[in-house]
C-alpha positions as CSV (number, residue, x, y, z in Angstrom):
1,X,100.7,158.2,-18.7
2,X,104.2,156.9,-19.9
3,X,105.0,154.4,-21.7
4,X,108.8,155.1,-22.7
5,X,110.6,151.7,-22.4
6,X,113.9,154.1,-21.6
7,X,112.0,154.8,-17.9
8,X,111.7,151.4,-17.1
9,X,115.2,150.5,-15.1
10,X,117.1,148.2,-16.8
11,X,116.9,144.6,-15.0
12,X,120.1,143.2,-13.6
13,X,120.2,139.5,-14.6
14,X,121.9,136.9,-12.2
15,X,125.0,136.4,-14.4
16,X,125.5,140.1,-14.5
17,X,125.0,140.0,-10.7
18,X,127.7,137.9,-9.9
19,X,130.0,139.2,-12.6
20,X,129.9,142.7,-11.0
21,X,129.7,141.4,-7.4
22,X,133.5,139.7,-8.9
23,X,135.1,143.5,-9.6
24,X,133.3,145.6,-6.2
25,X,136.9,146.9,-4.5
26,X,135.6,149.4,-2.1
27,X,132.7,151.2,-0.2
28,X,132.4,153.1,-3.2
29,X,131.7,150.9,-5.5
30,X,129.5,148.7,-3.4
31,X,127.6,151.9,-3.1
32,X,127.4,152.8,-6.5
33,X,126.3,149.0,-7.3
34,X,123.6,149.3,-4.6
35,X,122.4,152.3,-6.2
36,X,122.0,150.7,-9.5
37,X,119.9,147.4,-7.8
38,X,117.5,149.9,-5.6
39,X,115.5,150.8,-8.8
40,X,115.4,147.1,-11.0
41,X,114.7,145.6,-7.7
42,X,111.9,147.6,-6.7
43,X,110.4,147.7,-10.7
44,X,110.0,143.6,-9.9
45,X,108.2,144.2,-6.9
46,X,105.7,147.2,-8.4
47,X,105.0,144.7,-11.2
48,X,104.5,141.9,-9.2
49,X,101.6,143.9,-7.1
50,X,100.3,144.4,-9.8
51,X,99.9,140.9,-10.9
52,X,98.8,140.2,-7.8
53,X,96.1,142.5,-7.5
54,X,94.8,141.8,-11.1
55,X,95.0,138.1,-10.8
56,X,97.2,137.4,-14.0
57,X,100.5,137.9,-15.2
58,X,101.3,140.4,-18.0
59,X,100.1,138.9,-21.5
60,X,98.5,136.3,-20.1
61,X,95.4,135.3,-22.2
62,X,92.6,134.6,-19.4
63,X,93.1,137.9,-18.0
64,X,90.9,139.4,-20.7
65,X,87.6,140.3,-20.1
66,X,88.2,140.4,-16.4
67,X,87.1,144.0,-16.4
68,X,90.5,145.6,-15.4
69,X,93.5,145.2,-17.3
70,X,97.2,147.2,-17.2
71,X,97.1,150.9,-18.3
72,X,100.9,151.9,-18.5
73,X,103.0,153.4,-16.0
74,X,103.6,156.7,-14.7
75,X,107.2,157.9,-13.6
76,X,108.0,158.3,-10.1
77,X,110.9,160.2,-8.5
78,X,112.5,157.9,-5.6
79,X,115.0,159.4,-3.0
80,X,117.2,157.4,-1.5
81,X,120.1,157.1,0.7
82,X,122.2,156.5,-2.7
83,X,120.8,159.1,-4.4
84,X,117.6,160.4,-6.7
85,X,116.1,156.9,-8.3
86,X,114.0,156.9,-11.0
87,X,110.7,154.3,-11.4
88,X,108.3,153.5,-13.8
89,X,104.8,152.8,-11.4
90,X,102.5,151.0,-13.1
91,X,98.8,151.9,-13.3
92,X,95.4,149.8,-13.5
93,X,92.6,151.0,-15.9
94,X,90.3,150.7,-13.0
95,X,92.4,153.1,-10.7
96,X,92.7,151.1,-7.7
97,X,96.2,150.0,-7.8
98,X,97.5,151.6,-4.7
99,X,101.5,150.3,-4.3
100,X,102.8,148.9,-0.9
101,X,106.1,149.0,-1.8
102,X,106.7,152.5,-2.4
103,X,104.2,154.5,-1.1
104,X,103.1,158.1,-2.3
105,X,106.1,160.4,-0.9
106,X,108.1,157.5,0.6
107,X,112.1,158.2,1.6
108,X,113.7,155.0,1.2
109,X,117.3,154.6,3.6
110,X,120.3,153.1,3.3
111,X,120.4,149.2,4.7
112,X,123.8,149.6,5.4
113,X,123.7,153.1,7.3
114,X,120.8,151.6,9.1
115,X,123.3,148.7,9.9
116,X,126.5,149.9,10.9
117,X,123.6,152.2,13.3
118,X,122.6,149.4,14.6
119,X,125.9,147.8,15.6
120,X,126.9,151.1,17.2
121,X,124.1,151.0,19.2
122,X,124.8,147.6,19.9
123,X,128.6,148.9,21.9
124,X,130.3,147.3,18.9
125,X,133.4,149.5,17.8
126,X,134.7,151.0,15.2
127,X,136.7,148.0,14.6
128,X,134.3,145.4,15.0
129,X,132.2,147.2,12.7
130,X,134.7,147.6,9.8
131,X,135.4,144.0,10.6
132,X,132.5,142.8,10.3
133,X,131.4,144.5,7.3
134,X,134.9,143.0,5.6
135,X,134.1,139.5,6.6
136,X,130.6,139.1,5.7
137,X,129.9,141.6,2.6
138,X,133.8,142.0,1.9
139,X,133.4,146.1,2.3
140,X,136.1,147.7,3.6
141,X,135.0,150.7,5.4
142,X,137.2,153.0,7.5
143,X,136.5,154.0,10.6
144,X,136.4,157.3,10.3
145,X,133.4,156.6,7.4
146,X,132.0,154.6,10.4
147,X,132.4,158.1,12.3
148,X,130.7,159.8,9.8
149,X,127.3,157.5,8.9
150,X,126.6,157.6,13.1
151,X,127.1,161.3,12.9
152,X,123.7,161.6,11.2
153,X,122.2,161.0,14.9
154,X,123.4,164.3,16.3
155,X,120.6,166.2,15.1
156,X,118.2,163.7,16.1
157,X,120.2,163.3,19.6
158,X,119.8,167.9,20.0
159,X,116.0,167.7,18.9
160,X,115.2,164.7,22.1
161,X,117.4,166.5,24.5
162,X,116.0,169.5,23.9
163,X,111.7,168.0,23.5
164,X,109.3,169.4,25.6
165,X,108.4,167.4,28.5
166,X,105.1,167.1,30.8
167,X,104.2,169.3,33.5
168,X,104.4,167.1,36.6
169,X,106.4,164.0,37.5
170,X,105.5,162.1,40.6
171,X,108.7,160.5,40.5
172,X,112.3,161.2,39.0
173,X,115.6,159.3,39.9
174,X,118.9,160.6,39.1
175,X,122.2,158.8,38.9
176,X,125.5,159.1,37.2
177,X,128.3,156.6,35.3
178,X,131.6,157.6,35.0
179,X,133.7,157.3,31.7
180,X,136.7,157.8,30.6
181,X,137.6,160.5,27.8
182,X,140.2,161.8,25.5
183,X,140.3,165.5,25.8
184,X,143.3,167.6,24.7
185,X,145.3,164.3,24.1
186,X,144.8,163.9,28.0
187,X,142.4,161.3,29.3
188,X,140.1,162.6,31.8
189,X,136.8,161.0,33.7
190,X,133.9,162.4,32.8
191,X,130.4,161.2,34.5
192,X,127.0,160.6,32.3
193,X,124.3,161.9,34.3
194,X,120.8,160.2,34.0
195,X,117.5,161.5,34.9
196,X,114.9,159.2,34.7
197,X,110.9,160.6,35.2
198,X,107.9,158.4,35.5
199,X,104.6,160.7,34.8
200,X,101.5,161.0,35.9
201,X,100.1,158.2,34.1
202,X,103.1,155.6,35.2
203,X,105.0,154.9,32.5
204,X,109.0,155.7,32.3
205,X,111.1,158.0,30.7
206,X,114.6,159.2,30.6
207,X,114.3,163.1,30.3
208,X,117.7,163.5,29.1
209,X,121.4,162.5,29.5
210,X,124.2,165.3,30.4
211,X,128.0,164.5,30.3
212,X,129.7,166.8,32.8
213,X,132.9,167.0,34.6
214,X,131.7,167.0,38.1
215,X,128.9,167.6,39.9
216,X,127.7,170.6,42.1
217,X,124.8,172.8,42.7
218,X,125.9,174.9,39.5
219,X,126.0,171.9,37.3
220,X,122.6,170.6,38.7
221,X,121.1,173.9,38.4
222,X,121.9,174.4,34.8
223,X,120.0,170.6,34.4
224,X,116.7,171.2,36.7
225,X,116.2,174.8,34.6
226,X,116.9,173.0,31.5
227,X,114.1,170.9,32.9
228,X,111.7,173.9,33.6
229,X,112.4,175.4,30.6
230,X,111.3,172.0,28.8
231,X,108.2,172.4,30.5
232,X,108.6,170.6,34.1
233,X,106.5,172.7,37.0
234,X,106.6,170.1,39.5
235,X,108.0,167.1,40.5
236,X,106.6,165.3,43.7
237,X,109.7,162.9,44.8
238,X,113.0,163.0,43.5
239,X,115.5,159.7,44.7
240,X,119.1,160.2,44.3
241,X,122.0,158.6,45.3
242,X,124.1,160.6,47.7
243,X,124.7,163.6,44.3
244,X,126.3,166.6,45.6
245,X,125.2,169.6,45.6
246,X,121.9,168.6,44.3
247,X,119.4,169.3,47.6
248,X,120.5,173.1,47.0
249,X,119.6,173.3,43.5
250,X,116.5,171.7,43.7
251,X,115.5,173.8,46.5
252,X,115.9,177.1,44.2
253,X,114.0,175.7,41.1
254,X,111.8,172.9,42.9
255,X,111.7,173.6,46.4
256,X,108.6,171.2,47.4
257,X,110.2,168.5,45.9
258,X,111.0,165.8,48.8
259,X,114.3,164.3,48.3
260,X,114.5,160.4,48.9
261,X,118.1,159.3,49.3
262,X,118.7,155.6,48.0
263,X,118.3,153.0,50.6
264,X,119.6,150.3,49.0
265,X,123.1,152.8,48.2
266,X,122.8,153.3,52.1
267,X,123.1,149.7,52.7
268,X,125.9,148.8,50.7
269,X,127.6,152.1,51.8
270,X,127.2,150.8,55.5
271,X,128.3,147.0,54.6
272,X,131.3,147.5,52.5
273,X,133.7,147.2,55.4
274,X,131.6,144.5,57.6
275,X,133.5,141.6,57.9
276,X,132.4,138.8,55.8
277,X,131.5,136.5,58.8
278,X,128.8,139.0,60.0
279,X,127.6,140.1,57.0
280,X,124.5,138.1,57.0
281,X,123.4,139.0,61.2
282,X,124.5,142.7,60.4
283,X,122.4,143.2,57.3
284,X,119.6,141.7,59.1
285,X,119.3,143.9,61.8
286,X,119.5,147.1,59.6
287,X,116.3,145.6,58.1
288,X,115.1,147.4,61.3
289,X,115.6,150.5,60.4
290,X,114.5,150.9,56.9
291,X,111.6,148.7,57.5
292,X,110.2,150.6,61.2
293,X,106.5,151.8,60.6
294,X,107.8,155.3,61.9
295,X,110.7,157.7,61.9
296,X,111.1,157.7,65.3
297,X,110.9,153.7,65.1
298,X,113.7,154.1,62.7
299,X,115.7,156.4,65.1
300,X,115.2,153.9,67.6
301,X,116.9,151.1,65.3
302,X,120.0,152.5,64.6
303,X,120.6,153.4,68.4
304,X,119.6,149.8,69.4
305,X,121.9,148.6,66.4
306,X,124.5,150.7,67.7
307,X,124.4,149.3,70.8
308,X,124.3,145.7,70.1
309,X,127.3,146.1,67.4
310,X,129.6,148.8,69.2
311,X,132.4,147.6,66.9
312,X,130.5,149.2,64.1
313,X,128.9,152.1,65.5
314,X,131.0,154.2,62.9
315,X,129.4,152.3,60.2
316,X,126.0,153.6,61.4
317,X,127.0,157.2,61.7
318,X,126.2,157.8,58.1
319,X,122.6,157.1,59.0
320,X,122.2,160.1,61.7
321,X,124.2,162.3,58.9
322,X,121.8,161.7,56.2
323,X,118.6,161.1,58.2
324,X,116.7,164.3,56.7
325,X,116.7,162.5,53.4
326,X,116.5,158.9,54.3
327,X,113.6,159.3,56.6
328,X,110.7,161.1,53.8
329,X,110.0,157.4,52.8
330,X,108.1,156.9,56.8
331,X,105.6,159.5,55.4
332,X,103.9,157.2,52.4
333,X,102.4,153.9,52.5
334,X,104.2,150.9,51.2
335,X,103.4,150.9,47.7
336,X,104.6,154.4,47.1
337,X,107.4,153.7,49.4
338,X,108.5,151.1,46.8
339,X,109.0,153.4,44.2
340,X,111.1,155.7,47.2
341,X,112.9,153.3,48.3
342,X,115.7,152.5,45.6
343,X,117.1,154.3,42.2
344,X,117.1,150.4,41.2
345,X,114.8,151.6,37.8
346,X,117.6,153.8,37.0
347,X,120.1,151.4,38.2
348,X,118.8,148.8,35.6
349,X,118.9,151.4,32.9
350,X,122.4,152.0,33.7
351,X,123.4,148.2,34.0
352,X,122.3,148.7,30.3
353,X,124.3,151.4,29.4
354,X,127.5,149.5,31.0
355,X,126.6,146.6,28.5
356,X,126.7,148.4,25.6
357,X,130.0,150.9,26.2
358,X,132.1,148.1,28.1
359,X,133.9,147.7,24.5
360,X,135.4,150.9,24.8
361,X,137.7,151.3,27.6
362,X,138.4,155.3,26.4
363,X,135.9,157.3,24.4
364,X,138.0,159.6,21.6
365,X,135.9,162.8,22.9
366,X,132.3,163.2,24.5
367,X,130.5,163.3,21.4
368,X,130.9,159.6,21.0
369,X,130.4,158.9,24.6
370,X,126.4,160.6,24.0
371,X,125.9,158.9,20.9
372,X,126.3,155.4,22.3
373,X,124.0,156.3,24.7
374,X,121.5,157.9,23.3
375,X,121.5,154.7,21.0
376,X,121.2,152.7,23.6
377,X,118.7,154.2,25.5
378,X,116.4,154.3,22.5
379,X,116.6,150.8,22.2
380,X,116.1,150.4,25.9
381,X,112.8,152.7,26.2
382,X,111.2,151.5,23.0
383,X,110.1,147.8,25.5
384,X,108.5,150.1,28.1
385,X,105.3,149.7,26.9
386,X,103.3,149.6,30.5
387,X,102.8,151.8,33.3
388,X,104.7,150.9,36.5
389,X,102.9,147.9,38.6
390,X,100.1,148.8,40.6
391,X,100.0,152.1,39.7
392,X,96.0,152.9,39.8
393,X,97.1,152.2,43.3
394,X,99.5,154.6,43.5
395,X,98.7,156.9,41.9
396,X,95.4,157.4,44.4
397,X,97.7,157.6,47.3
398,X,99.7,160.3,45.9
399,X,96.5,162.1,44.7
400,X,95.5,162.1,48.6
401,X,98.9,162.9,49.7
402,X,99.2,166.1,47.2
403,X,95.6,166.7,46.6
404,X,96.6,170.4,45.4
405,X,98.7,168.8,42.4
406,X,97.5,165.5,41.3
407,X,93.7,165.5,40.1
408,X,92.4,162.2,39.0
């Protein structure tokens, strides 16, 4: 027990609040100020529980004989943000005082870390963020401190890149965004790759997010090994969007994996030069292809369409190029074949990752380009809380499909 008055922090009154708040110039000093409130602040709140959970108010007369009473305090070491913080807990004579406020081994954090985290993650700048922390707290706080408080993420940012993932993936989609970076005062592109896995029991998840230069079966080798070494054995179906040198790589580390090239990137490859007035007729009739019960149905399709719009046979000679990896979607019914058909779960993800960096037109080097992301997509993944639709369904069909990998 401890009943030293000097371990009880001193309370801050409200005209020695405002008095201070009058003489705060910097991020320093708001700091230091903060520091000082964490401990009075929280000694309210402790003796308040208490008062709550014994009924009465310190030196209240009708709270003897109630069987429990106050029985000191006991000093507790608080770590903060800010700094070590001491507190004085108080005790019951009863014992059964447990604390919400500060729990046994609790680390409190800094508000205002976890802030200017937030707006990061948000795609605010540098900028807006100083701004806005000088408009409505009056803090001035650099940018390069701003630089500094997000750089706390990086180790959390190596440990999920680098967390072991599940065995089998019936599904994975893979896209890219490109970016534009400062390196070597030059700006360059750079592309943020995306792979996107849903397991075996249907719910999402983006495996990781690589920033690379460009694309080839090197690069996408190193990333489907970094995936087997994470703990990936198989992956059923894999739908991309036209990547290069990706069907090479994924033959050496997965080979069974059937690639599904995007349909709906098909489509809009096919219609970008159609002339408006035919848009509507054109698209129509290369419903007939994707939608043909069988590959040779779908063969079929493109030869009538051919014949029917001889203006833009071209068009539909990207279809006979990439048949081998449009055509795997005739081979499953229609429910798995909605899953096949589009990278449109990834898509949204990325439409979502466009929100948050359209701010910043150049990222200073490619660090900052994967910490905005990585932000972002925890904020994204945290609402997918339910396993794709009709999965029992699907997950049957691919269980008689691959019967050898998928035991349900």
């Amino acid at each position: 027990m401890n009943n030293n008055k000097k371990d009880t922090p001193h309370i801050i009154t409200g005209e020695e609040y405002e008095e201070r708040i009058k003489h705060l110039k910097d991020f320093n000093d708001v700091t230091n100020f903060a520091k000082e409130l964490i401990a009075p602040t929280l000694q309210k709140m402790l003796e308040a529980e208490l008062d709550n959970h014994l009924g009465y108010q310190k030196h209240e007369y009708h709270g003897r004989g109630t069987g429990n009473s106050r029985n000191g305090s006991s000093t507790k070491k608080l770590k903060t943000s800010f700094g070590q913080t001491n507190l004085s807990v108080p005790r019951d004579r009863s014992g059964t005082f447990e604390p919400l406020v500060v729990k046994k081994h609790e680390t409190m954090q800094s508000d205002i870390e976890e802030r200017i985290i937030s707006m990061y993650a948000k795609g605010l700048t540098t900028r807006d963020i100083s701004n806005y922390m000088q408009d409505i707290y009056g803090v001035e706080i650099s940018a390069g401190m701003i630089s500094n408080i997000t750089e706390k993420i990086l180790p959390l940012i190596t440990e999920w890149q680098s967390r072991p993932l599940e065995s089998i993936y019936p599904f994975i989609s893979l896209d890219g965004i490109y970016y534009k970076v400062r390196d070597g005062g030059r700006i360059v592109n750079r592309t943020a790759y995306v792979v996107l896995g849903t397991n075996i029991d249907g719910y999402k998840d983006i495996l990781g997010i690589w920033v690379g230069e460009s694309e080839g079966s090197k690069f996408w080798l190193a990333i489907l090994n970094e995936l087997k070494n994470r703990g990936v054995n198989e992956i059923l179906i894999a739908s991309i969007d036209g990547l290069k040198g990706f069907n090479d790589a994924i033959k050496t580390i997965f080979p069974e994996t059937q690639v599904q090239r995007c349909i709906v990137h098909q489509i809009r490859h096919t219609m970008k030069y159609v002339p408006h007035k035919h848009k509507k007729s054109f698209a129509a009739d290369l419903k007939t292809i994707y939608t043909a019960p069988t590959e040779e149905a779908g063969l079929e399709a493109i030869t009538e369409l051919k014949k029917k719009w001889p203006d833009y046979s071209l068009y539909l000679k990207s279809w006979e190029d990439n048949w081998p990896e449009l055509s795997p979607l005739y081979q499953y019914p229609a429910e798995i074949k909605k899953i096949m058909y589009t990278t449109n779960q990834i898509e949204s993800v990325n439409r979502q990752f466009r929100k948050v960096t359209k701010t910043t037109s150049v990222f200073p080097h490619d660090e900052a380009l994967i910490k905005l992301l990585w932000l972002a997509q925890r904020d994204i993944t945290k609402k997918w809380t339910s396993a794709v639709h009709n999965w029992g369904v699907i997950i049957s069909q691919l269980a008689l499909i691959f019967p050898e990998k998928i035991k349900i």
